[in-house]
C-alpha positions as CSV (number, residue, x, y, z in Angstrom):
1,X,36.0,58.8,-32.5
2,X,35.1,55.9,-35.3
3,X,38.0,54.0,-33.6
4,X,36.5,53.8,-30.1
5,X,33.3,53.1,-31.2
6,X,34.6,50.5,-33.0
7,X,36.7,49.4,-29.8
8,X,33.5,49.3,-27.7
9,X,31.7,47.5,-30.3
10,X,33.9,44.8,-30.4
11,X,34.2,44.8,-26.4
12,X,30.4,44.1,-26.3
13,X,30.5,41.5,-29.0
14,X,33.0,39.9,-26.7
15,X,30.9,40.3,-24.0
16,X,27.9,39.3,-25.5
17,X,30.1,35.7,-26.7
18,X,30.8,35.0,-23.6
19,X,27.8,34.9,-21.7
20,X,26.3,33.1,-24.3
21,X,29.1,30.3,-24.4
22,X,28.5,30.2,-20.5
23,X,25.5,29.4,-20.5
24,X,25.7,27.1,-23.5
25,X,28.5,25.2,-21.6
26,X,26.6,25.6,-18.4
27,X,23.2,24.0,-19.5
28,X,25.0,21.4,-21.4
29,X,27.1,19.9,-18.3
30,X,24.4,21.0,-16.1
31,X,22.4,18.4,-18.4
32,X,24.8,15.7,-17.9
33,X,25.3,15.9,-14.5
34,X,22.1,15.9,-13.2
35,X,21.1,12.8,-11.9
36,X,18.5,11.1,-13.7
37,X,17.8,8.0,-11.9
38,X,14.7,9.0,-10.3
39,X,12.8,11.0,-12.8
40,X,13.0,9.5,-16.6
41,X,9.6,9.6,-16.7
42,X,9.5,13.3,-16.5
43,X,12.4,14.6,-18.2
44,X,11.4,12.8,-21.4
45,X,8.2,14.2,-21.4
46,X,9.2,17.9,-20.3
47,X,11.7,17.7,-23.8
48,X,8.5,16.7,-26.2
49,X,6.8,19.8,-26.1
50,X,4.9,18.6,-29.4
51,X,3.9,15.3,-27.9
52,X,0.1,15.6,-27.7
53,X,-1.9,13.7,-25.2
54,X,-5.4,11.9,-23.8
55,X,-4.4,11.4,-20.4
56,X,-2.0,12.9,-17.6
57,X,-1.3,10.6,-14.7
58,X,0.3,12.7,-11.7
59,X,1.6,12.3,-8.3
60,X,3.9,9.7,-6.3
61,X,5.2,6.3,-6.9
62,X,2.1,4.6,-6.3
63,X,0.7,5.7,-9.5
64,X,3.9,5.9,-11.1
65,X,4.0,2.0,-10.3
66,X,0.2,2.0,-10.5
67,X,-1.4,2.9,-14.0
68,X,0.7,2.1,-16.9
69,X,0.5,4.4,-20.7
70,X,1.4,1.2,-22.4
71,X,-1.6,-0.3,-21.1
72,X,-3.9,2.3,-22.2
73,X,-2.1,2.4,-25.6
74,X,-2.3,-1.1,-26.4
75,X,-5.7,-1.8,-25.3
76,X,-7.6,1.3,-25.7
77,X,-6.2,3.2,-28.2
78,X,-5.2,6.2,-25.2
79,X,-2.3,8.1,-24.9
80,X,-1.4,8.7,-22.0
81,X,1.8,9.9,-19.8
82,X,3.0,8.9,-16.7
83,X,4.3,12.3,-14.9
84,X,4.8,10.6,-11.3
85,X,8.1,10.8,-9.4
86,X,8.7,9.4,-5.7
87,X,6.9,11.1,-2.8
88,X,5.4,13.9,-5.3
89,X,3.6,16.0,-2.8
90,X,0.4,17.8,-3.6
91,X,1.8,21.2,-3.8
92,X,4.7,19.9,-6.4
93,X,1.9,17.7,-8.0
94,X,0.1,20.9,-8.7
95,X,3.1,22.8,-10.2
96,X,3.6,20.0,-12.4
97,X,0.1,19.2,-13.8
98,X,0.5,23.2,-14.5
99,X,3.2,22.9,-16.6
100,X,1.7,19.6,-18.4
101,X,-2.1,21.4,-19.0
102,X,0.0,24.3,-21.0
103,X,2.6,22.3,-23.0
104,X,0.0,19.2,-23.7
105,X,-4.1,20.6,-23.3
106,X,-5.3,16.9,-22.1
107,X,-8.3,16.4,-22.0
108,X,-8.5,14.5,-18.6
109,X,-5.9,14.5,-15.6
110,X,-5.8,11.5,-13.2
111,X,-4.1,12.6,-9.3
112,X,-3.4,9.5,-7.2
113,X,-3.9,11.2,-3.5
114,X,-1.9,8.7,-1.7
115,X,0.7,12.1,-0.5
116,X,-2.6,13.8,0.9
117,X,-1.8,13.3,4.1
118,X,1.5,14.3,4.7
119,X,1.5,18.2,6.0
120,X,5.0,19.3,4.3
121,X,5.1,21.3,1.5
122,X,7.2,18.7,0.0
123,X,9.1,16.1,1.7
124,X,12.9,16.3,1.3
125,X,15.1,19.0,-1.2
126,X,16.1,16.0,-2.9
127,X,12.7,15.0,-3.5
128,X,11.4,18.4,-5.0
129,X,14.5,18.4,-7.4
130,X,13.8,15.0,-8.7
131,X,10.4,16.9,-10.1
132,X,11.4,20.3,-10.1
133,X,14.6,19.6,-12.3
134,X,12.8,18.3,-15.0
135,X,11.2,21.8,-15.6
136,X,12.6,23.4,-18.5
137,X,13.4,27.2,-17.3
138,X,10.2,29.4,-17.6
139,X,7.0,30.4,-16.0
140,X,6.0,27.4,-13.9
141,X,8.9,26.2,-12.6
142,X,10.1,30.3,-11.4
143,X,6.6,30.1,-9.7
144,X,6.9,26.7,-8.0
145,X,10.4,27.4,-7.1
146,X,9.6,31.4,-5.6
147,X,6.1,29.6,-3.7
148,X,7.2,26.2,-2.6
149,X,10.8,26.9,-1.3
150,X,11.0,28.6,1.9
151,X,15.3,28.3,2.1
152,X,17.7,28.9,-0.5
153,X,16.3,29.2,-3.3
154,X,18.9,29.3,-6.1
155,X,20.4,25.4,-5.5
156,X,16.8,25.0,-7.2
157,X,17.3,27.7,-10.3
158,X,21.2,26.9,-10.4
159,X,21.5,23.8,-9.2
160,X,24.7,23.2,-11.2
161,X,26.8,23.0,-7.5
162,X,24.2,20.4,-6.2
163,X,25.4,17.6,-9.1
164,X,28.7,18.8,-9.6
165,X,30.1,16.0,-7.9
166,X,28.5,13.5,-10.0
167,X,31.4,13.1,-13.1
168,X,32.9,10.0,-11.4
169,X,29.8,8.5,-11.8
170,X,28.6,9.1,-15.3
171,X,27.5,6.9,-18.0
172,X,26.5,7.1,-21.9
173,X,23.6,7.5,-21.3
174,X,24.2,11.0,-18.9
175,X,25.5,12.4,-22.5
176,X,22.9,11.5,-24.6
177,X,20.2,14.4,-24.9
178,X,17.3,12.6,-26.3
179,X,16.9,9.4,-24.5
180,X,14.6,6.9,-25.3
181,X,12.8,5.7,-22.3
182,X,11.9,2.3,-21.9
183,X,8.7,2.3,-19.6
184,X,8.8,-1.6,-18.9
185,X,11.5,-0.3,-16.2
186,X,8.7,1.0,-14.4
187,X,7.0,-1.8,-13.6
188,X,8.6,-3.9,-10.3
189,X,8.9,-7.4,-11.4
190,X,8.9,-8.6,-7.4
191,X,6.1,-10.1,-5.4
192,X,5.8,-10.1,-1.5
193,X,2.4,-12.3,-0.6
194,X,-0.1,-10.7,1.3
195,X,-3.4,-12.5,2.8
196,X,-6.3,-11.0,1.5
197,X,-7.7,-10.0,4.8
198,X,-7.7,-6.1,3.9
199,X,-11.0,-4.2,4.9
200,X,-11.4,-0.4,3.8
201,X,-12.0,1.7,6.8
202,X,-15.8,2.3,6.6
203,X,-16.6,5.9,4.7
204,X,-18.9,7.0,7.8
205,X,-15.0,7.4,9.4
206,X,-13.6,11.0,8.2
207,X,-9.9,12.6,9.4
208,X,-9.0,16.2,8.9
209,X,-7.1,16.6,5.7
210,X,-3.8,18.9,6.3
211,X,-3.8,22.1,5.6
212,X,-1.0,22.5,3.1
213,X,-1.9,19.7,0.6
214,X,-5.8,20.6,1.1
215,X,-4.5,24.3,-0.1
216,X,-2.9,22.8,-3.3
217,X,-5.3,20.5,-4.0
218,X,-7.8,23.1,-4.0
219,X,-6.0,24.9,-6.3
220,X,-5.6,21.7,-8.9
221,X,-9.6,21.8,-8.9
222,X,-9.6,25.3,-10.2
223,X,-7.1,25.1,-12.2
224,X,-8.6,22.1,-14.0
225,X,-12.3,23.8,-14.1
226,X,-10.7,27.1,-15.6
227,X,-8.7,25.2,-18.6
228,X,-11.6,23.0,-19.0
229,X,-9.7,19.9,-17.9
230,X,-11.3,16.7,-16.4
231,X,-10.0,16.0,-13.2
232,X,-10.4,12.5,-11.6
233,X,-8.8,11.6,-8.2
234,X,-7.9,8.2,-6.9
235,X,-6.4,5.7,-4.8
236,X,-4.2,2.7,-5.6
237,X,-4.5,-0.3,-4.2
238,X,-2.0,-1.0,-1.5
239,X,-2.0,-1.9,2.3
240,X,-3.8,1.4,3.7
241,X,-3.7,-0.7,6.8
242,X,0.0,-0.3,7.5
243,X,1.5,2.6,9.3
244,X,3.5,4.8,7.3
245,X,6.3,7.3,8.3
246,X,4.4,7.0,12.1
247,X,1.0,7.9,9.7
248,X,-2.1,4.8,11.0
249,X,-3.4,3.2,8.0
250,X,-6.5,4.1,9.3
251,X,-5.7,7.6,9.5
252,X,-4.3,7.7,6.2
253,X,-8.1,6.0,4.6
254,X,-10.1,8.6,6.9
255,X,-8.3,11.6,5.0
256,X,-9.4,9.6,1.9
257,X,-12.9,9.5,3.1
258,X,-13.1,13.3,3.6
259,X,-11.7,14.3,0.5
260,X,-14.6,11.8,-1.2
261,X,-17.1,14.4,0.3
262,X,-15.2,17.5,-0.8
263,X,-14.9,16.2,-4.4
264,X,-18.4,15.6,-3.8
265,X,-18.8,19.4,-3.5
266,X,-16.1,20.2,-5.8
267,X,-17.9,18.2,-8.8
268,X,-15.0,16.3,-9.3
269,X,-14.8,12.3,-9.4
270,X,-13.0,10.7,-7.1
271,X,-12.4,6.8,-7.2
272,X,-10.9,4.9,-4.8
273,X,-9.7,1.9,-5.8
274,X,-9.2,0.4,-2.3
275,X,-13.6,-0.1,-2.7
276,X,-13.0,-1.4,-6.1
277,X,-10.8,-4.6,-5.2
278,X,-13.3,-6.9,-6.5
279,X,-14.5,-5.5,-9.3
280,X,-10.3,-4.9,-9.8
281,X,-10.0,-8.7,-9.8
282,X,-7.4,-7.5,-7.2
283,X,-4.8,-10.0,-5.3
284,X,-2.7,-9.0,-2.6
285,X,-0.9,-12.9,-2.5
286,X,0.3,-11.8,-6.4
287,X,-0.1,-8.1,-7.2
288,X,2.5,-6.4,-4.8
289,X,5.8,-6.0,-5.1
290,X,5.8,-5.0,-1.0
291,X,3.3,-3.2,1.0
292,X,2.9,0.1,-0.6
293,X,3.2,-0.7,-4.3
294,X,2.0,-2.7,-7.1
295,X,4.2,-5.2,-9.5
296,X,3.9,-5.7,-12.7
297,X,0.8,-8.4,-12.3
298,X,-1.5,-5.6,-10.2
299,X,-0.5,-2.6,-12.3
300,X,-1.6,-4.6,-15.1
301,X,-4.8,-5.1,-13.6
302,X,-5.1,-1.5,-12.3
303,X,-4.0,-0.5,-15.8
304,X,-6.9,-1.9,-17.5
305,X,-9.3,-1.2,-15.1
306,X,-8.4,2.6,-15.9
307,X,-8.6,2.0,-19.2
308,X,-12.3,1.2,-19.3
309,X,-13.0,4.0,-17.3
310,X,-11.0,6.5,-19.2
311,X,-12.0,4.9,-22.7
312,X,-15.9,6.0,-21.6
313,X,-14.9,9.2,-20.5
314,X,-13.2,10.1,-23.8
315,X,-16.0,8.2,-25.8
């Protein structure tokens, strides 16, 4: 009787080894494989969960190229992270200020809106994993995954298969599991000259916001009013007068000028920056890199327009 106890003890214990040296072995190379070129930012931030912080910067590129922590650090004493990846749509943007209001309590969250009027939940798989990735495994990232993913959703939980591919391709750096991250590589050190012949659309002008990001960005208000966050939406400066993806420049300002009136309503500020040009000191022959994004000479300026704003509000 002692014996086969004794067997069965030492069958679980074998068990019990295994699955954990699975998933050791599995999180590890899952780790290194995982491509990381899109989503530095993020991951670094995601693995300080002591890291304490001012300021949380959210949403696509343009703000990701737009407002630098440095910046704020240098200048006004603000810390500050920049949790942006490229075409970070509302709903995702939601998840991931979420996650960043529980791990970090800042005191004030800044949303660039520039993805408010594209209807998709997000815009490509890829896309959601270069966010949704960065998640460590938990709460926030079961509910983004279980509400925002409307196919397969296991590439997204497991998504081991998706970058198994990538060992031909690794570096040092994949194997290295705290990185430093150098945040000069996030300013674009390019310039394409623009005349300085752009005209917001006039406020009176108003578009219907889609339904989806409208949903989620809804949401971001109450989630910010119930932890007692600040919320402050904006705009980047870029050339809102170009079509985008078949979307009119002047469609994509008249979504802007609605949600102005429902932050209105909401009590929450909302600045866009495409009014604040002048006051900016703002240059579209030297402060883009091409139509859609700043370099490094209008984040700068962007930057430290922020950071006067921000430094009041924290006072």
């Amino acid at each position: 009787m002692k014996k086969n106890i004794f067997e069965n003890l030492k069958k679980i214990a074998k068990a019990v080894l295994f699955i954990a040296l699975f998933i050791v072995l599995y999180t590890g190379s899952r780790e290194v494989l995982r491509d990381k070129s899109e989503s530095e930012a993020l991951g670094r931030i995601f693995s300080m969960p002591d890291e304490t912080y001012d300021i949380i910067l959210a949403g696509p590129s343009h703000i990701q190229y737009g407002v630098h922590p440095s910046v704020l650090k240098e200048k006004y004493n603000i810390s500050a992270c920049n949790t942006a990846t490229a075409a970070q749509s509302i709903p995702t943007t939601y998840y991931v200020v979420k996650e960043m209001i529980e791990r970090h309590t800042p005191e004030i969250v800044v949303v660039d809106l520039f993805c408010m009027f594209y209807p998709e939940v997000y815009f490509t798989p890829t896309r959601f994993h270069q966010a949704i990735d960065n998640f460590p495994m938990g709460k926030t990232k079961t509910e983004a995954i279980l509400d925002l993913v409307d196919t397969e959703k296991s590439e997204f939980f497991l998504n081991y298969m998706l970058y198994h591919g990538r060992w031909k391709s690794l570096t040092r750096d994949d194997y290295v599991t705290k990185r430093v991250f150098d945040e000069t590589k996030q300013a674009l050190n390019v310039t394409t000259e623009f005349e300085n012949n752009f005209v917001p659309l006039d406020k009176s002008i108003k578009g219907e916001v889609p339904e989806i990001p409208l949903e989620y960005l809804e949401k971001l208000v109450r989630l910010c009013k119930d932890t007692d966050t600040e919320l402050i939406l904006t705009v980047i400066p870029y050339r809102a007068d170009v079509d985008n993806n078949d979307v009119t420049g002047e469609y994509q300002q008249s979504i802007y000028n609605t949600i102005e009136e429902y932050a209105a309503i909401w009590d929450v500020e909302f600045i866009n920056l495409l009014h604040h040009l002048d006051s900016i000191g703002f240059d579209y022959k030297t402060d883009m890199a091409e139509f859609s994004h700043l370099n490094e000479s209008g984040s700068s300026k962007v930057s430290d327009y922020f950071g006067k704003i921000l430094n009041n509000r924290l006072g």
